[in-house]
mmCIF file of the N, C-alpha and C atoms, coordinates in Angstrom:
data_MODEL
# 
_entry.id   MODEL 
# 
loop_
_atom_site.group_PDB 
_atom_site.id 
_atom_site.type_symbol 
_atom_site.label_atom_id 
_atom_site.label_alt_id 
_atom_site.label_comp_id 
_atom_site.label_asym_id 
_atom_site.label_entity_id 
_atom_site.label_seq_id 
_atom_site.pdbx_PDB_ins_code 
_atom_site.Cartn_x 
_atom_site.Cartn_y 
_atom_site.Cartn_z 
_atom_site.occupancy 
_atom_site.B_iso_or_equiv 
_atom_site.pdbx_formal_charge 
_atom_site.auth_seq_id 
_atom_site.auth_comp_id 
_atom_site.auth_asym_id 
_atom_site.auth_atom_id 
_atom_site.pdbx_PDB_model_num 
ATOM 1   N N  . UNK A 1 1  ? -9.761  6.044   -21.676 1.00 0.00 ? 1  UNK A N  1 
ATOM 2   C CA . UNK A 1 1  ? -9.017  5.165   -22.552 1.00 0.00 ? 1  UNK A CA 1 
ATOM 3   C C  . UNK A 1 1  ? -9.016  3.725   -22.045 1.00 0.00 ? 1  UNK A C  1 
ATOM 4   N N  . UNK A 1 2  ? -9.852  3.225   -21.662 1.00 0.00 ? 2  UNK A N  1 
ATOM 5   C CA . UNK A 1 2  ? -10.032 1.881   -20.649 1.00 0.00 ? 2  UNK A CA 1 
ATOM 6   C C  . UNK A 1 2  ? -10.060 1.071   -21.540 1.00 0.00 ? 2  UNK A C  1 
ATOM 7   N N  . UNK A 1 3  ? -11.294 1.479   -22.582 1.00 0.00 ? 3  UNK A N  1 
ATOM 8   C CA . UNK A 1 3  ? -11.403 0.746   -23.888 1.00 0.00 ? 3  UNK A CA 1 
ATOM 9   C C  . UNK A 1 3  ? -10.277 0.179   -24.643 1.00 0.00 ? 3  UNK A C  1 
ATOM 10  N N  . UNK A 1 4  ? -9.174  0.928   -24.494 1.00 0.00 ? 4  UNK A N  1 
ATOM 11  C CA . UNK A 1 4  ? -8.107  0.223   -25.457 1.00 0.00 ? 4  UNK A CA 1 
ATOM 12  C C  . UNK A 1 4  ? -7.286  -0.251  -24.472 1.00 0.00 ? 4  UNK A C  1 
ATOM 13  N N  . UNK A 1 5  ? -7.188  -0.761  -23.231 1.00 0.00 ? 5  UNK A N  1 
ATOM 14  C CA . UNK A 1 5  ? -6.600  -1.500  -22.294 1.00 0.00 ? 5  UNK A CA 1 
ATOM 15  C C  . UNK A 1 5  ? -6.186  -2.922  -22.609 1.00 0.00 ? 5  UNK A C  1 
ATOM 16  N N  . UNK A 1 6  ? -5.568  -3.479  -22.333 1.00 0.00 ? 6  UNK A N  1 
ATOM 17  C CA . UNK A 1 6  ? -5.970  -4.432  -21.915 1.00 0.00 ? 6  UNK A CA 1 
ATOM 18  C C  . UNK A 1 6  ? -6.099  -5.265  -20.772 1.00 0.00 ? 6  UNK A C  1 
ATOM 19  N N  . UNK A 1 7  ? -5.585  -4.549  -19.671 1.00 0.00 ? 7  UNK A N  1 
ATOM 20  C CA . UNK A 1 7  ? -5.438  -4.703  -18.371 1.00 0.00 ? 7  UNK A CA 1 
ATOM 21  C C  . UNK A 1 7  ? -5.635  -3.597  -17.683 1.00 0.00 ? 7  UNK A C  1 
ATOM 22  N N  . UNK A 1 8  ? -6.886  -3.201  -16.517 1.00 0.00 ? 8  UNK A N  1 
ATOM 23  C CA . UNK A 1 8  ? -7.239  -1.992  -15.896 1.00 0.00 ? 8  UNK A CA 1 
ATOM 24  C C  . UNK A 1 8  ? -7.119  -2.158  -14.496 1.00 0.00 ? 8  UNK A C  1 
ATOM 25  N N  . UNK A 1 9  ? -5.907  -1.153  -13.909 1.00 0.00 ? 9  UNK A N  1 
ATOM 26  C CA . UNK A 1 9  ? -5.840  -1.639  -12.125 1.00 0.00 ? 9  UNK A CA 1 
ATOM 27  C C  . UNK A 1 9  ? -6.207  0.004   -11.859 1.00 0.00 ? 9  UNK A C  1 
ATOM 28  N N  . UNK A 1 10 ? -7.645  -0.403  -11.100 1.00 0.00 ? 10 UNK A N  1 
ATOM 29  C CA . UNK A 1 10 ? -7.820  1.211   -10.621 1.00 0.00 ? 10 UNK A CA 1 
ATOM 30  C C  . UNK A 1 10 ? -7.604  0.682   -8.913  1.00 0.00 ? 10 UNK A C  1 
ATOM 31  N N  . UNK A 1 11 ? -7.690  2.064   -8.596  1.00 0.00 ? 11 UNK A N  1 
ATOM 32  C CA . UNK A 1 11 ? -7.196  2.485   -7.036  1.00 0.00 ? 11 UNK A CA 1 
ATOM 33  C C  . UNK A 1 11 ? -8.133  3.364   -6.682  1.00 0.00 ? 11 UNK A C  1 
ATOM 34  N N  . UNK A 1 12 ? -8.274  3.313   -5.403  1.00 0.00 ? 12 UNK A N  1 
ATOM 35  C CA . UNK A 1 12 ? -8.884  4.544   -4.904  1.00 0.00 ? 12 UNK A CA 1 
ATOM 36  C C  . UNK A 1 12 ? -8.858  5.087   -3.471  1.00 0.00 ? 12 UNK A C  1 
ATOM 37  N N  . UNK A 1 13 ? -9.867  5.724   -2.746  1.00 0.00 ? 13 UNK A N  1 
ATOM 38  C CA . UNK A 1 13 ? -9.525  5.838   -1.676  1.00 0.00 ? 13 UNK A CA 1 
ATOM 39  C C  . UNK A 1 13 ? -10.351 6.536   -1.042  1.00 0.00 ? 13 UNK A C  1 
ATOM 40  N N  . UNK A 1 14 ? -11.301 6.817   0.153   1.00 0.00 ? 14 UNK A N  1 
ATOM 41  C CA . UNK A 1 14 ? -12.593 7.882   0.597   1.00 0.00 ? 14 UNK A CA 1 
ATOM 42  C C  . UNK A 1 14 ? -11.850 8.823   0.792   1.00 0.00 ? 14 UNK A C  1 
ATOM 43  N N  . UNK A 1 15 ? -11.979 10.116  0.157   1.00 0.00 ? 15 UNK A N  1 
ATOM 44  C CA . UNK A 1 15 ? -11.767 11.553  0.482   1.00 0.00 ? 15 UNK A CA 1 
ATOM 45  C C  . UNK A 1 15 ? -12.914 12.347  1.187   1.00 0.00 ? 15 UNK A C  1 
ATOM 46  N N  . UNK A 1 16 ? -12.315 13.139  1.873   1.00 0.00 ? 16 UNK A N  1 
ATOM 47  C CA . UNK A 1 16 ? -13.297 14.179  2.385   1.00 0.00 ? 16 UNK A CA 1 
ATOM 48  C C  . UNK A 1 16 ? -13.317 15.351  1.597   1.00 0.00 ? 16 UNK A C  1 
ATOM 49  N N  . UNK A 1 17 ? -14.624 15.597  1.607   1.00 0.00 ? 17 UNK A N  1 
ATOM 50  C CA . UNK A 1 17 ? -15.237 16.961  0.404   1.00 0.00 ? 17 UNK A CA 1 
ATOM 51  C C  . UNK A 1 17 ? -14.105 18.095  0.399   1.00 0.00 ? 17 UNK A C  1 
ATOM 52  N N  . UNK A 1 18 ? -13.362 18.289  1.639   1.00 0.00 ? 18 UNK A N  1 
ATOM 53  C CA . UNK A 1 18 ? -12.754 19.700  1.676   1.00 0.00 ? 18 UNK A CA 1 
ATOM 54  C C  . UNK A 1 18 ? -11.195 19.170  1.504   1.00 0.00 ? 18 UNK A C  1 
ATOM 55  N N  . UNK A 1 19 ? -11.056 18.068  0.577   1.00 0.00 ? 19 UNK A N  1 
ATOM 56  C CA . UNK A 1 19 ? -9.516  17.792  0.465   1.00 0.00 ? 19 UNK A CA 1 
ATOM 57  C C  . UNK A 1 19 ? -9.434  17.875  -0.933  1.00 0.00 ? 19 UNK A C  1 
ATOM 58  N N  . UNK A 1 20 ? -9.383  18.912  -1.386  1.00 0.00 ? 20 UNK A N  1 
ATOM 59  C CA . UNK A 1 20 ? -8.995  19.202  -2.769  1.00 0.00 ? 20 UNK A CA 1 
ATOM 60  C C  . UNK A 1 20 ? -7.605  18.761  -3.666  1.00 0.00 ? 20 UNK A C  1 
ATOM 61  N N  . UNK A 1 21 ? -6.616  18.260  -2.675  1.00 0.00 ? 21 UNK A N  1 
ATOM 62  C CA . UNK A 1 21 ? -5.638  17.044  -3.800  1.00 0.00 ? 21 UNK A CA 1 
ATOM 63  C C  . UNK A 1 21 ? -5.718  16.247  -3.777  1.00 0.00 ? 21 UNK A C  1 
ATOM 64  N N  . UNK A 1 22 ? -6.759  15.233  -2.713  1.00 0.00 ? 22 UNK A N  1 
ATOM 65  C CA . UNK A 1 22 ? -6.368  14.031  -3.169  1.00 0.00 ? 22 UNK A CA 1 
ATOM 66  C C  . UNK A 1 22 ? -5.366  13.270  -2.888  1.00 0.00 ? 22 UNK A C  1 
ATOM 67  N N  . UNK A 1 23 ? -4.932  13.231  -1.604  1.00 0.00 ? 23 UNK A N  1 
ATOM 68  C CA . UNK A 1 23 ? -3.697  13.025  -1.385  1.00 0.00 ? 23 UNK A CA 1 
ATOM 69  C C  . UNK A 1 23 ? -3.605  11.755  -0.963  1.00 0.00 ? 23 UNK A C  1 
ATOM 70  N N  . UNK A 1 24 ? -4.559  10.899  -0.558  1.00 0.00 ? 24 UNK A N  1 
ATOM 71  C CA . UNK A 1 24 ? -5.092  9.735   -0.497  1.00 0.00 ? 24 UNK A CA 1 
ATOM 72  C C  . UNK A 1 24 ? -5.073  9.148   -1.236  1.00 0.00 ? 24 UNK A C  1 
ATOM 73  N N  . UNK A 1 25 ? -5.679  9.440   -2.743  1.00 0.00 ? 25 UNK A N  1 
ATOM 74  C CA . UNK A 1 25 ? -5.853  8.467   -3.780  1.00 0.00 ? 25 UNK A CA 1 
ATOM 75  C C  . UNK A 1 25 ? -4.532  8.531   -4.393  1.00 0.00 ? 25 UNK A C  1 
ATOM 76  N N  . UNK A 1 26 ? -3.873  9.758   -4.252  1.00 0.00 ? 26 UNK A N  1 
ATOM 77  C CA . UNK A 1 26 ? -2.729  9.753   -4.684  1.00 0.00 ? 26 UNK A CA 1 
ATOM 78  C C  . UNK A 1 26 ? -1.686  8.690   -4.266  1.00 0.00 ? 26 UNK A C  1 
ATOM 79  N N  . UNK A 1 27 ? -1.494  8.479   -3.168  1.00 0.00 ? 27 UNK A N  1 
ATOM 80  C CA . UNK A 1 27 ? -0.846  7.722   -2.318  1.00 0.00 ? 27 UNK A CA 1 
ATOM 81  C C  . UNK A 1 27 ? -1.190  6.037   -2.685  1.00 0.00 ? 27 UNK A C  1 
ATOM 82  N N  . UNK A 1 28 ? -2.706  5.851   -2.790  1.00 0.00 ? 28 UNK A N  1 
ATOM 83  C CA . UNK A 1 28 ? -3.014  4.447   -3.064  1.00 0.00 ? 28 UNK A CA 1 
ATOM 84  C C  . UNK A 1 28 ? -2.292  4.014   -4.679  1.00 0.00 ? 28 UNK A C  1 
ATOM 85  N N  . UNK A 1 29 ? -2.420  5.263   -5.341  1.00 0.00 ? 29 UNK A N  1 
ATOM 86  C CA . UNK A 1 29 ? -1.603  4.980   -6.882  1.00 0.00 ? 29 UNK A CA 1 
ATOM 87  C C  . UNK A 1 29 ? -0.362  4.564   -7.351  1.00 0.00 ? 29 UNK A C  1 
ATOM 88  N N  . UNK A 1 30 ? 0.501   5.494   -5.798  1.00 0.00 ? 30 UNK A N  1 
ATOM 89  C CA . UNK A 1 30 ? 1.460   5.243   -5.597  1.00 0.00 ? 30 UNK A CA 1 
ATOM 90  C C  . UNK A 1 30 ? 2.102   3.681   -5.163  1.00 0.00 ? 30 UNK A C  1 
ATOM 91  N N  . UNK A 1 31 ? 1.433   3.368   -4.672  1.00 0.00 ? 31 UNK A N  1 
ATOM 92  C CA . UNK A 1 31 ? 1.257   2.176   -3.971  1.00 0.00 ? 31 UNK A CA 1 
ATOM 93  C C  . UNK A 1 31 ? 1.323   0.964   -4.729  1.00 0.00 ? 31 UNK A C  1 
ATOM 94  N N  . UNK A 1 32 ? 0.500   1.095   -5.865  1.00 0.00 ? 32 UNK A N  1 
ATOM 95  C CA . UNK A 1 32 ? 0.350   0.127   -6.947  1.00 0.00 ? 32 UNK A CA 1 
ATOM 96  C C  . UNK A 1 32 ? 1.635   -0.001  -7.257  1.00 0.00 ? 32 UNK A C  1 
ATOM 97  N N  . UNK A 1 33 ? 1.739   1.039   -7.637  1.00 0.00 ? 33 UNK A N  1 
ATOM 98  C CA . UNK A 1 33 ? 3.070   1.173   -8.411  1.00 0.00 ? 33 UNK A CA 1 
ATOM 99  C C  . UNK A 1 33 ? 4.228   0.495   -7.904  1.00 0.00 ? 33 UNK A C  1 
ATOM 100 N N  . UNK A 1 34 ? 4.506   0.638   -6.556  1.00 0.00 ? 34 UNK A N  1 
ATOM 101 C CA . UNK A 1 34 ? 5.467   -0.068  -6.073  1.00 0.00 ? 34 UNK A CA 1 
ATOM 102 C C  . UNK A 1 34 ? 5.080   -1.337  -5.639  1.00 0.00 ? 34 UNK A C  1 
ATOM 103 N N  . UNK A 1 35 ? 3.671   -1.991  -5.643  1.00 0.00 ? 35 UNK A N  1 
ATOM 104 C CA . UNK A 1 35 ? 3.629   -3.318  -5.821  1.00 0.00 ? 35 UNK A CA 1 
ATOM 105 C C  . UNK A 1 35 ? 4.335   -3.891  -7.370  1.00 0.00 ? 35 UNK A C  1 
ATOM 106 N N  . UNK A 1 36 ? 3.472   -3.015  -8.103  1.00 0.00 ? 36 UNK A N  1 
ATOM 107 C CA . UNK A 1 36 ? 3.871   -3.922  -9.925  1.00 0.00 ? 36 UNK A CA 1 
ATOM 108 C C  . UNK A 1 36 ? 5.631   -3.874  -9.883  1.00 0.00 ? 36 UNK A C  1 
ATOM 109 N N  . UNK A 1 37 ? 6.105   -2.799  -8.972  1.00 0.00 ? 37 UNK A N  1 
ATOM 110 C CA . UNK A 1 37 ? 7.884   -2.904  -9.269  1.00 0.00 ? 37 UNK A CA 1 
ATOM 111 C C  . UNK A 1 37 ? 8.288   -4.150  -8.344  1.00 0.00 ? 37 UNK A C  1 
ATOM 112 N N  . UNK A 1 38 ? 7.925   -4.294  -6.692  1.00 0.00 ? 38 UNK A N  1 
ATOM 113 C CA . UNK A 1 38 ? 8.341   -4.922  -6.056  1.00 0.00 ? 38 UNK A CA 1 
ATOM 114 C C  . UNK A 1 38 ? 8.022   -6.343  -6.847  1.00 0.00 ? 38 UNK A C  1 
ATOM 115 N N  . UNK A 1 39 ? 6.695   -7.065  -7.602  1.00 0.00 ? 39 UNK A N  1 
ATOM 116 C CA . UNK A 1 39 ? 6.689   -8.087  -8.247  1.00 0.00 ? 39 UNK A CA 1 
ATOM 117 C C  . UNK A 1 39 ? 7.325   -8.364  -9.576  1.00 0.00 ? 39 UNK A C  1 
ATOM 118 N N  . UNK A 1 40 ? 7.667   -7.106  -10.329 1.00 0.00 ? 40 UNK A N  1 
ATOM 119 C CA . UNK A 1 40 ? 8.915   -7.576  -11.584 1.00 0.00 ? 40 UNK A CA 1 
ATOM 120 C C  . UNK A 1 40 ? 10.284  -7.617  -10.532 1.00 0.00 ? 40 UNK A C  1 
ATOM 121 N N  . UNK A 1 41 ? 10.765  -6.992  -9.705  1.00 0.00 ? 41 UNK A N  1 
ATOM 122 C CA . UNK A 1 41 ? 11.619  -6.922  -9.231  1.00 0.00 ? 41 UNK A CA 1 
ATOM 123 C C  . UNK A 1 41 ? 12.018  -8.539  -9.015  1.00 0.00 ? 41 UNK A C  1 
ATOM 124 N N  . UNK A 1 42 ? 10.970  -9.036  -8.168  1.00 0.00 ? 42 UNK A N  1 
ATOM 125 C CA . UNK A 1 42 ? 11.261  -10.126 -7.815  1.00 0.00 ? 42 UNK A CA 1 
ATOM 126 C C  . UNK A 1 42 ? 11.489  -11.533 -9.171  1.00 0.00 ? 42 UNK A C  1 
ATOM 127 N N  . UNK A 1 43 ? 10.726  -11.354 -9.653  1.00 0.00 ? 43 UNK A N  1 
ATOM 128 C CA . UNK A 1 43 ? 10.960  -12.129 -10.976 1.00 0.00 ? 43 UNK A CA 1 
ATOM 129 C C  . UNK A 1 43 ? 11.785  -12.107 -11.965 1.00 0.00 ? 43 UNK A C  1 
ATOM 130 N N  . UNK A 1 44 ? 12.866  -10.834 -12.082 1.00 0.00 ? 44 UNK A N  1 
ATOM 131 C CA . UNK A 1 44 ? 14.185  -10.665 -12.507 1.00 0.00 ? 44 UNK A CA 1 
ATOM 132 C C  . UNK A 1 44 ? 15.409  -11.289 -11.386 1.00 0.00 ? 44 UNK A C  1 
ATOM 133 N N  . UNK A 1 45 ? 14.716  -10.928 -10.481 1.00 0.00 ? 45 UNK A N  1 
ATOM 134 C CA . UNK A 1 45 ? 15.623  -11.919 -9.235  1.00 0.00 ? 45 UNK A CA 1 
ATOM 135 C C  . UNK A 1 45 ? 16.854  -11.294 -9.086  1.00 0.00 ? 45 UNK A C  1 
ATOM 136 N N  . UNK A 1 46 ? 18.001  -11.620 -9.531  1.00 0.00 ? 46 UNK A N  1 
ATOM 137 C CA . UNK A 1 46 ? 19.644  -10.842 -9.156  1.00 0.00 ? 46 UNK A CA 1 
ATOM 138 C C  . UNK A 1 46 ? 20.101  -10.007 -10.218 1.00 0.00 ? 46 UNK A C  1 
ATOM 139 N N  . UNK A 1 47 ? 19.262  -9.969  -11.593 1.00 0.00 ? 47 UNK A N  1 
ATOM 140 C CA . UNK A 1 47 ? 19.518  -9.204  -12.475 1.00 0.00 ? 47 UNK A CA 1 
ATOM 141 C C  . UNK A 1 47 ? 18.524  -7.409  -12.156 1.00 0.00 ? 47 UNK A C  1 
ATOM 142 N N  . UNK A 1 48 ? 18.324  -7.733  -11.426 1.00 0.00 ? 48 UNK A N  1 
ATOM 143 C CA . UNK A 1 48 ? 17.279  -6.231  -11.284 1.00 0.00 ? 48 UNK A CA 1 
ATOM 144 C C  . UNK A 1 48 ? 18.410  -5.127  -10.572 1.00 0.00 ? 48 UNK A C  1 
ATOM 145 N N  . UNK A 1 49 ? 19.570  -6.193  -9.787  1.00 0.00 ? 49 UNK A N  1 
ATOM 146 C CA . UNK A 1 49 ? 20.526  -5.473  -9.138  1.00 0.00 ? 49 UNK A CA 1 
ATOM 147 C C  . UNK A 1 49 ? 20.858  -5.182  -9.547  1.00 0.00 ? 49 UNK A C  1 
ATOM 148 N N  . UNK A 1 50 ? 21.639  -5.349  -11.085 1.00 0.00 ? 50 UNK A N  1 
ATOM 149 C CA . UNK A 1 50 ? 23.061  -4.904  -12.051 1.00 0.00 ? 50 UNK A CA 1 
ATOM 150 C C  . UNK A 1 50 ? 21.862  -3.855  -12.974 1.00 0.00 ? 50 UNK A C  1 
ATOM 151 N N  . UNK A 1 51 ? 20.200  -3.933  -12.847 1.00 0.00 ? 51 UNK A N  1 
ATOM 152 C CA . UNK A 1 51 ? 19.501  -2.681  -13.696 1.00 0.00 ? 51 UNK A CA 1 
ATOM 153 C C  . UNK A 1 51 ? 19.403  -1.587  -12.856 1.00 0.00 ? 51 UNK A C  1 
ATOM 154 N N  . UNK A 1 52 ? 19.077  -1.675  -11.439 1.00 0.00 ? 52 UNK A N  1 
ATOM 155 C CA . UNK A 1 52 ? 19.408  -0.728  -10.505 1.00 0.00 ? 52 UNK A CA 1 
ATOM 156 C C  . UNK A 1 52 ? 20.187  -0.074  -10.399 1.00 0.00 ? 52 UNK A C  1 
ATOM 157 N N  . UNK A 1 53 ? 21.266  -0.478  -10.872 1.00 0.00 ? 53 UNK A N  1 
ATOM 158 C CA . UNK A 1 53 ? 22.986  0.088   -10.353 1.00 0.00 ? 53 UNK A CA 1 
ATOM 159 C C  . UNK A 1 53 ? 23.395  0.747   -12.201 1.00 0.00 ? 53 UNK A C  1 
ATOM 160 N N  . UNK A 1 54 ? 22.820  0.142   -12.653 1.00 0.00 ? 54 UNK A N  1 
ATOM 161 C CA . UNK A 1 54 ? 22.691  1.157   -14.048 1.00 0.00 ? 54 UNK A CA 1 
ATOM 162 C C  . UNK A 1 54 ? 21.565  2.234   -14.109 1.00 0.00 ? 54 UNK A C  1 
ATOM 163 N N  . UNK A 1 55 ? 20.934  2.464   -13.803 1.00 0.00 ? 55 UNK A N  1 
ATOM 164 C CA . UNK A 1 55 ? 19.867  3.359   -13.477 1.00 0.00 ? 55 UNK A CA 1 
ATOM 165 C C  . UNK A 1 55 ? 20.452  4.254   -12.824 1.00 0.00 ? 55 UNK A C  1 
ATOM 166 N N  . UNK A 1 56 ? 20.904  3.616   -11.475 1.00 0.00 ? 56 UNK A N  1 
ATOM 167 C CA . UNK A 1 56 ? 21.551  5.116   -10.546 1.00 0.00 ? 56 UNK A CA 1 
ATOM 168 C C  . UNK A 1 56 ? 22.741  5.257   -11.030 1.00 0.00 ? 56 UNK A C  1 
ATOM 169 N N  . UNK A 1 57 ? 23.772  5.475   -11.558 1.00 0.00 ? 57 UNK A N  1 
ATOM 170 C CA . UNK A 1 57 ? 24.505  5.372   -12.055 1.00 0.00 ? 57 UNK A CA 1 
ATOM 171 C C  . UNK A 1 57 ? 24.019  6.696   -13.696 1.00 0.00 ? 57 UNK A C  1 
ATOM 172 N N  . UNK A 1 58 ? 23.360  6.321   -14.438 1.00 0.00 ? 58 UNK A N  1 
ATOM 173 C CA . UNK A 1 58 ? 22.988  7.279   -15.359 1.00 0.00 ? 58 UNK A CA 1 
ATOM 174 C C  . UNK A 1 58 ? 22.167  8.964   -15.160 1.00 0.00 ? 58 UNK A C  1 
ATOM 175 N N  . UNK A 1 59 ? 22.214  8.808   -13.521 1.00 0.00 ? 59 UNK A N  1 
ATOM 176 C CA . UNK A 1 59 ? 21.517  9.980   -13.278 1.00 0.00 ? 59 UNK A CA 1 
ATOM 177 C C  . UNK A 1 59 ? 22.095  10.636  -11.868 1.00 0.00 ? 59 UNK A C  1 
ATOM 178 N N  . UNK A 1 60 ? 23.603  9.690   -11.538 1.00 0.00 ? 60 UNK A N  1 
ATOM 179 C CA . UNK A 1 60 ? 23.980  10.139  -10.517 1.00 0.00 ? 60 UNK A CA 1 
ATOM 180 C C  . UNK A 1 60 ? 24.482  11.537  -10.833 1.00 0.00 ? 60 UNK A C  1 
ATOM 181 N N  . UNK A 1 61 ? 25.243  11.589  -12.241 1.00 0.00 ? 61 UNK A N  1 
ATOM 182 C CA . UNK A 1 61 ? 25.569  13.423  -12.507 1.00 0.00 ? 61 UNK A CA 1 
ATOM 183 C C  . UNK A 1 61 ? 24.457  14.443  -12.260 1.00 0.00 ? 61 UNK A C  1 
ATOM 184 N N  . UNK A 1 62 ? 23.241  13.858  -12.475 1.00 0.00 ? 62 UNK A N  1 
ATOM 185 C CA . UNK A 1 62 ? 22.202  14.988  -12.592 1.00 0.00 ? 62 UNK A CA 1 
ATOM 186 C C  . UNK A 1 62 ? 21.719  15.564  -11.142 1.00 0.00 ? 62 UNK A C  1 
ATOM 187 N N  . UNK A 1 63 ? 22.355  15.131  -9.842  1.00 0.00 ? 63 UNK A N  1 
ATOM 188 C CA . UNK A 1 63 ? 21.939  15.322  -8.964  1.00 0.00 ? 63 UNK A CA 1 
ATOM 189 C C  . UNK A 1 63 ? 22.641  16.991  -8.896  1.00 0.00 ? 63 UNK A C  1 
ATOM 190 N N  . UNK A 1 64 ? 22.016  17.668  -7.929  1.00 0.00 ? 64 UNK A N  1 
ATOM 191 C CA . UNK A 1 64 ? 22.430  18.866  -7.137  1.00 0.00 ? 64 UNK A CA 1 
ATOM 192 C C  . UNK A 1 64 ? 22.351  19.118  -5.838  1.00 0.00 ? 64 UNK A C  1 
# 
């Protein structure tokens, strides 16, 4: 689905033949991810705090 992108951030990572999850590339994906949050984060600036604290807050019941 690249084609209908309009922005494509791939990741990757050298696996060895006998590592069947992937736990590497997994990790580099992961990674992204908390770059693209740590840079909106920062660009909401002091309002990301009061979305944070609503976030945890809507799922603090669901814990066990």
């Amino acid at each position: 689905m690249i084609e209908l992108s309009d922005l494509v951030l791939l990741t990757g990572s050298a696996e060895d033949p006998l590592q069947g999850g992937s736990l590497r590339s997994k990790l580099a994906q992961v990674h992204m991810i908390d770059l693209l949050y740590t840079g909106v984060a920062h660009r909401l600036g002091q309002e990301v705090v009061e979305l944070k604290k609503k976030s945890a807050l809507s799922v603090v019941d669901k814990l066990y």
